[in-house]
C-alpha positions in Angstrom: 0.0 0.0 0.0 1.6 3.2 -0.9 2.1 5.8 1.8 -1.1 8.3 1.8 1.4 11.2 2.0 3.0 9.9 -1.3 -0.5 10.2 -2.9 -1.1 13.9 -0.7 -0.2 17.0 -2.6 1.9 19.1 -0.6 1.4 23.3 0.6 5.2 23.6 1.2 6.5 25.0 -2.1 3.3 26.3 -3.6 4.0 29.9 -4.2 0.2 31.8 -3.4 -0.5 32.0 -6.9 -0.4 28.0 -7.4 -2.2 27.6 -3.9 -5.1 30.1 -5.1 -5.2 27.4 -7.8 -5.4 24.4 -5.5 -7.7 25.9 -3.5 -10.1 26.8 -6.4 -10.2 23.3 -8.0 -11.4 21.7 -4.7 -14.2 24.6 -4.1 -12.9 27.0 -1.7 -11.7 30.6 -1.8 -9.0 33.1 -2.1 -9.8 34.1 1.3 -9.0 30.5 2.3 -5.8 30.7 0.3 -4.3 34.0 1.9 -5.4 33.2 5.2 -3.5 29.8 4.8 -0.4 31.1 3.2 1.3 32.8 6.0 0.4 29.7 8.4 2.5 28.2 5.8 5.5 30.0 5.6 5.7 33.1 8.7 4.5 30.9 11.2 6.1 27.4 9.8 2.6 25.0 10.3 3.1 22.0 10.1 -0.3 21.2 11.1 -3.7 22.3 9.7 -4.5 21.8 13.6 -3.2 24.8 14.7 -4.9 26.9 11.8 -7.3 28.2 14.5 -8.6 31.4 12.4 -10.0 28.8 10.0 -13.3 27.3 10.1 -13.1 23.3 11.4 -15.0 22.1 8.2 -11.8 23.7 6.2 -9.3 22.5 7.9 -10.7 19.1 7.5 -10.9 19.5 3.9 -6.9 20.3 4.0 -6.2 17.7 6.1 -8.2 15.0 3.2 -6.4 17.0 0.4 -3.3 18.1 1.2 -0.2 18.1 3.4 2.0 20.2 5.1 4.4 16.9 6.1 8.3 17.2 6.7 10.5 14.4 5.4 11.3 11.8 7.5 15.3 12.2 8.9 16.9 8.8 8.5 20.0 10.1 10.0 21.5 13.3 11.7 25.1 13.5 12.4 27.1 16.4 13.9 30.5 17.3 13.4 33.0 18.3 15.8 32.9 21.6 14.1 29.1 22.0 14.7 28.5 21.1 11.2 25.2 19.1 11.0 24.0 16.5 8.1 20.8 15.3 7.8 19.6 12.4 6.1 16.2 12.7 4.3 13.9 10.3 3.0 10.9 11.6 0.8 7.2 9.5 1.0 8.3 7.8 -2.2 11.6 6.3 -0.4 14.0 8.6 -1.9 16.6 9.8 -0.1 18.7 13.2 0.0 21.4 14.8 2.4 21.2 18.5 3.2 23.6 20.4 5.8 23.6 23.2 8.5 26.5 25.0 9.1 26.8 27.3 12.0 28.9 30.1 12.2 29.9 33.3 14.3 28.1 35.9 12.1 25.8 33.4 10.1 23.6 30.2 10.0 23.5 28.3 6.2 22.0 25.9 4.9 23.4 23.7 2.4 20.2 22.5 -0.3 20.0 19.8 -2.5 18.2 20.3 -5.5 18.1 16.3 -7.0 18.1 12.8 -5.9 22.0 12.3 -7.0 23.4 13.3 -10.2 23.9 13.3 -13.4 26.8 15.6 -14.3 29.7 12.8 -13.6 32.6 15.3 -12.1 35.4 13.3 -11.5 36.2 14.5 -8.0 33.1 14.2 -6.7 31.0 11.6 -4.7 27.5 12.7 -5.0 28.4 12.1 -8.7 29.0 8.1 -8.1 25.0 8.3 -6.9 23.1 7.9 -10.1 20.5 10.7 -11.0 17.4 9.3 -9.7 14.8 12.3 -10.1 14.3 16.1 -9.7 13.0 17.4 -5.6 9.5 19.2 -6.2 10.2 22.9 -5.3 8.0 21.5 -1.7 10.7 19.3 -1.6 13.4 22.1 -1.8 11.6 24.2 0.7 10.9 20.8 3.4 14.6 20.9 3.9 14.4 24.5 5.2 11.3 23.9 7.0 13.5 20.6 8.9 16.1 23.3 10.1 13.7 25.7 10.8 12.0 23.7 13.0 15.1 21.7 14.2 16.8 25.1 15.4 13.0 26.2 17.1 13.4 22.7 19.1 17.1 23.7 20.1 18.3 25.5 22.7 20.6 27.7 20.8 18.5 30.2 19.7 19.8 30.3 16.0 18.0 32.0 12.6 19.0 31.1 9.3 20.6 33.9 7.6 22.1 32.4 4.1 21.1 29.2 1.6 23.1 27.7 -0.5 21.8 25.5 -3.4 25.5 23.6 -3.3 24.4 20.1 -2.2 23.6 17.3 -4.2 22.3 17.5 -7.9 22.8 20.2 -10.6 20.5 23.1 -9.8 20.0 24.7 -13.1 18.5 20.9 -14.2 15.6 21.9 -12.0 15.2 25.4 -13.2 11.4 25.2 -12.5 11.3 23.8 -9.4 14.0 26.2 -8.2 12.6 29.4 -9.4 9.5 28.4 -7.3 10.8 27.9 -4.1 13.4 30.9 -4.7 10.1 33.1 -4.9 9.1 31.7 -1.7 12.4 32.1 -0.3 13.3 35.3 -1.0 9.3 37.0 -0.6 8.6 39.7 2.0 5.6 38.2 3.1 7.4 34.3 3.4 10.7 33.7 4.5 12.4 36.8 3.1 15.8 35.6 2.9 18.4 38.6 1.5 19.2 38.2 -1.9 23.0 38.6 -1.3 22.3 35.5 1.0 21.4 33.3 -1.9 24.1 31.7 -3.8 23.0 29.1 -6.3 25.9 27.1 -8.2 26.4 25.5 -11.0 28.8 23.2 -12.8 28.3 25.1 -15.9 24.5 24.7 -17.6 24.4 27.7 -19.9 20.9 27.8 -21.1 18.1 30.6 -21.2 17.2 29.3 -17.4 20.3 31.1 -16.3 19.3 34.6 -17.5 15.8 33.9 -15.5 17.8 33.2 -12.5 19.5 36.4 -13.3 16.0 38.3 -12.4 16.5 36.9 -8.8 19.2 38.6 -7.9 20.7 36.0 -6.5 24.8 35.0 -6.2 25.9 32.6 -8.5 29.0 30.4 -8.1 30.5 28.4 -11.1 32.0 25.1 -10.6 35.2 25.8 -12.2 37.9 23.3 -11.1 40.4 24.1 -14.3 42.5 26.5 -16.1 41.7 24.9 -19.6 39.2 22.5 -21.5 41.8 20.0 -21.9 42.0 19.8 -18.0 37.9 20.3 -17.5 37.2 18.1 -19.6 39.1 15.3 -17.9 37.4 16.1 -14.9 33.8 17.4 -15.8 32.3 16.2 -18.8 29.8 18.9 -18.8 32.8 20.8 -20.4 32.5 19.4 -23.3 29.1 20.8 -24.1 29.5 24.0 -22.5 32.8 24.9 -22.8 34.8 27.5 -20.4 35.1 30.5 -22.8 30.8 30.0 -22.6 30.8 29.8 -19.4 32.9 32.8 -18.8 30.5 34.8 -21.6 27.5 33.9 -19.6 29.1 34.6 -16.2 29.7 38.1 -17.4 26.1 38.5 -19.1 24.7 37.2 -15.4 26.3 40.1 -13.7 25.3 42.8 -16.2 21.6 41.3 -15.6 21.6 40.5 -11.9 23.3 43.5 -10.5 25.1 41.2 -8.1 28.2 42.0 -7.3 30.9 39.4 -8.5 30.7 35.7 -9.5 32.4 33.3 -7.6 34.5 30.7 -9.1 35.0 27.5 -7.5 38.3 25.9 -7.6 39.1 22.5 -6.4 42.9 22.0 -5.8 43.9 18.5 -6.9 47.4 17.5 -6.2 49.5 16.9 -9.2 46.0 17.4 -11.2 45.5 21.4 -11.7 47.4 22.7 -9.1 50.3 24.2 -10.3 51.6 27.7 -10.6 51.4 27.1 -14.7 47.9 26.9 -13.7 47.8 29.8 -11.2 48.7 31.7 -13.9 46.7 30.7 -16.9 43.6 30.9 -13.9 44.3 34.5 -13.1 44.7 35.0 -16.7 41.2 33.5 -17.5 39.5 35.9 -14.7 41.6 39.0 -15.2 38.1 41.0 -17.0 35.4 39.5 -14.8 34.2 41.0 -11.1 34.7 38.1 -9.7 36.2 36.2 -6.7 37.8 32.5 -6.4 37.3 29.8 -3.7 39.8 27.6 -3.4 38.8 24.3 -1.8 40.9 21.7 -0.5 39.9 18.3 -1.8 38.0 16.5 0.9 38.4 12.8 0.3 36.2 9.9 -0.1 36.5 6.2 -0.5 37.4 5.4 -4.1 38.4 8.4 -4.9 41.1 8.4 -7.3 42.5 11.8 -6.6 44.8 13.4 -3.4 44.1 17.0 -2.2 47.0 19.3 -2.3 49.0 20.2 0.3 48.5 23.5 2.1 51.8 24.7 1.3 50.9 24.3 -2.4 47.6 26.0 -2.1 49.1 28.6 -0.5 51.3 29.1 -3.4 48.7 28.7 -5.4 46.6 31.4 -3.5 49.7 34.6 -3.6 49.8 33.8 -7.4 46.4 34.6 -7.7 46.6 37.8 -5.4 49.4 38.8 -6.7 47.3 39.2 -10.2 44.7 41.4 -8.8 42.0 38.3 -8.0 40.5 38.4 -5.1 40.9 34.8 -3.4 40.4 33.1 -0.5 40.8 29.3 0.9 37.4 28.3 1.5 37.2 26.5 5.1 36.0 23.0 4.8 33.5 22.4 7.3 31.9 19.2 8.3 34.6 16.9 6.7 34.5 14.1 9.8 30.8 13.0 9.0 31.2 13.1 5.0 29.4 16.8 5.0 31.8 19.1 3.2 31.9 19.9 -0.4 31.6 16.5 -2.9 31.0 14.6 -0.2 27.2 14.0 -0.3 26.0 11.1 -0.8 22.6 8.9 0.6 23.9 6.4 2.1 24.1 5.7 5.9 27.6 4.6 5.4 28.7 6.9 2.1 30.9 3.7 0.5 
């Protein structure tokens, strides 16, 4: 028998709009619908219950037709560093990780945006996890809604202040689904995250979605990795669809349109791989007309992997090459590495083999 939520349309990333729809189709009113919608989202729900300004008789017409339900967590680990991963399983029995980090000056959440992958990078182990299917933008917005209502629980007193769409899956695959819950995200009147809190990434999809991103406002980080195609090919094959002097037109054309203030560039340092000042240089060459900044991230192993990180003294050489030709760069901290939680190493199994 199939789980009743599976078959249960859920409120959680219906932007007001769609849930004026909803609500029409099954007879009641935009009243209903705008009395609903901030139970939704200001007030977190996750009950029709506790709807109290609505009529009983309504809310047990909810209750029959939709859901406000949170995924099942499977599995919560914390890191020494405070770093928390949580293991998510969906009504259908799919399965995703997404991951808090806490900080001095800031709370983020790391989202996924599919059930694994499909874009094969080398380096990373969310890639070995075959692409299983896109997360519904209430699918998206449940994994705020967990921390949300995780950090209410808590006795730590914590707010999210920034998102990052940098977990598993290719976010720009699920342009549609994304757009909705970043217009539930972002809105005054729902959770009103800051647009310069936002950062969405991408290995490198250059299609007309990107431009509608652009209207966000959002950050945007690019999945570099490489100097050159001959190197980004080898370790993302996306590159050999969209290669990097495309990627580095439409970086420049997001800025113009977003008025954000730089693109990031993410740069995993490989030993032996792309990590040499040859590189540095061809790098700071490649960015020298672009308002940009670089994040260079230390490789955070996995079993199976095939590659080594580099040492620290050779991404520090790395690093003064790139300041020293006017590109503003920093070592990104890795966070959460002890429990399989930092960059490339998402992936939904229990024991991440």
């Amino acid at each position: 028998m199939l789980n009743r939520s599976w078959c249960t349309p859920s409120l959680l990333g219906l932007t007001f709009a769609a849930l004026e729809r909803e609500f029409l189709e099954i007879g009641l009113t935009k009243l209903d619908a705008k009395r609903v919608f901030p139970w939704i989202h200001m007030k977190c729900a996750s009950s029709f219950d506790v709807m109290t300004d609505l009529p009983h008789k309504i809310r047990s017409i909810l209750e029959e037709k939709f859901s406000l339900e949170r995924p099942k967590c499977c599995n919560l680990q914390k890191s020494s560093d405070g770093t928390q991963k949580a293991l998510l399983e969906f009504p259908d029995g799919h399965q995703i990780e997404t991951v808090f980090i806490p900080d001095e000056k800031r709370n983020t959440v790391c989202l996924s945006a599919q059930v694994g992958c499909a874009m094969g990078c080398k380096f990373c182990n969310t890639g070995r996890q075959q692409f299983s299917r896109n997360l519904t933008a209430s699918e998206i917005m449940a994994q705020v809604f967990f921390w949300k209502d995780l950090l209410l629980e808590s006795s730590e007193q914590r707010n999210l202040t920034n998102l990052v769409f940098m977990g598993m899956g290719e976010p720009m695959l699920n342009a549609e689904n994304l757009f909705s819950a970043l217009e539930l995200l972002l809105g005054e009147k729902t959770h009103n995250f800051s647009r310069s809190k936002v950062t969405v990434s991408t290995a490198g999809i250059i299609e007309e979605d990107l431009l509608k991103l652009a209207q966000f406002g959002v950050k945007l980080a690019i999945s570099l990795h490489a100097p050159n195609d001959a190197k980004r090919n080898e370790l993302m094959p996306i590159n050999k669809k969209y290669c990097i002097e495309t990627v580095l037109n439409a970086a420049k054309e997001y800025l113009r349109l977003s008025n954000t203030e730089h693109i990031t560039f993410e740069y995993l340092l490989l030993y032996g791989v792309n990590d040499s000042d040859d590189d540095a240089r061809q790098l700071a060459k490649l960015l020298a007309n672009i308002h940009c900044k670089v994040n260079l991230i230390m490789f955070n192993s996995w079993s199976g992997s095939i590659f080594m990180g580099s040492p620290r003294a050779r991404a520090d050489a790395f690093l003064l090459i790139l300041l020293s030709k006017g590109i503003r760069t920093m070592v990104r901290k890795s966070r959460g590495d002890d429990i399989l939680a930092a960059c490339g190493q998402l992936k939904t199994s229990l024991t991440n083999q």
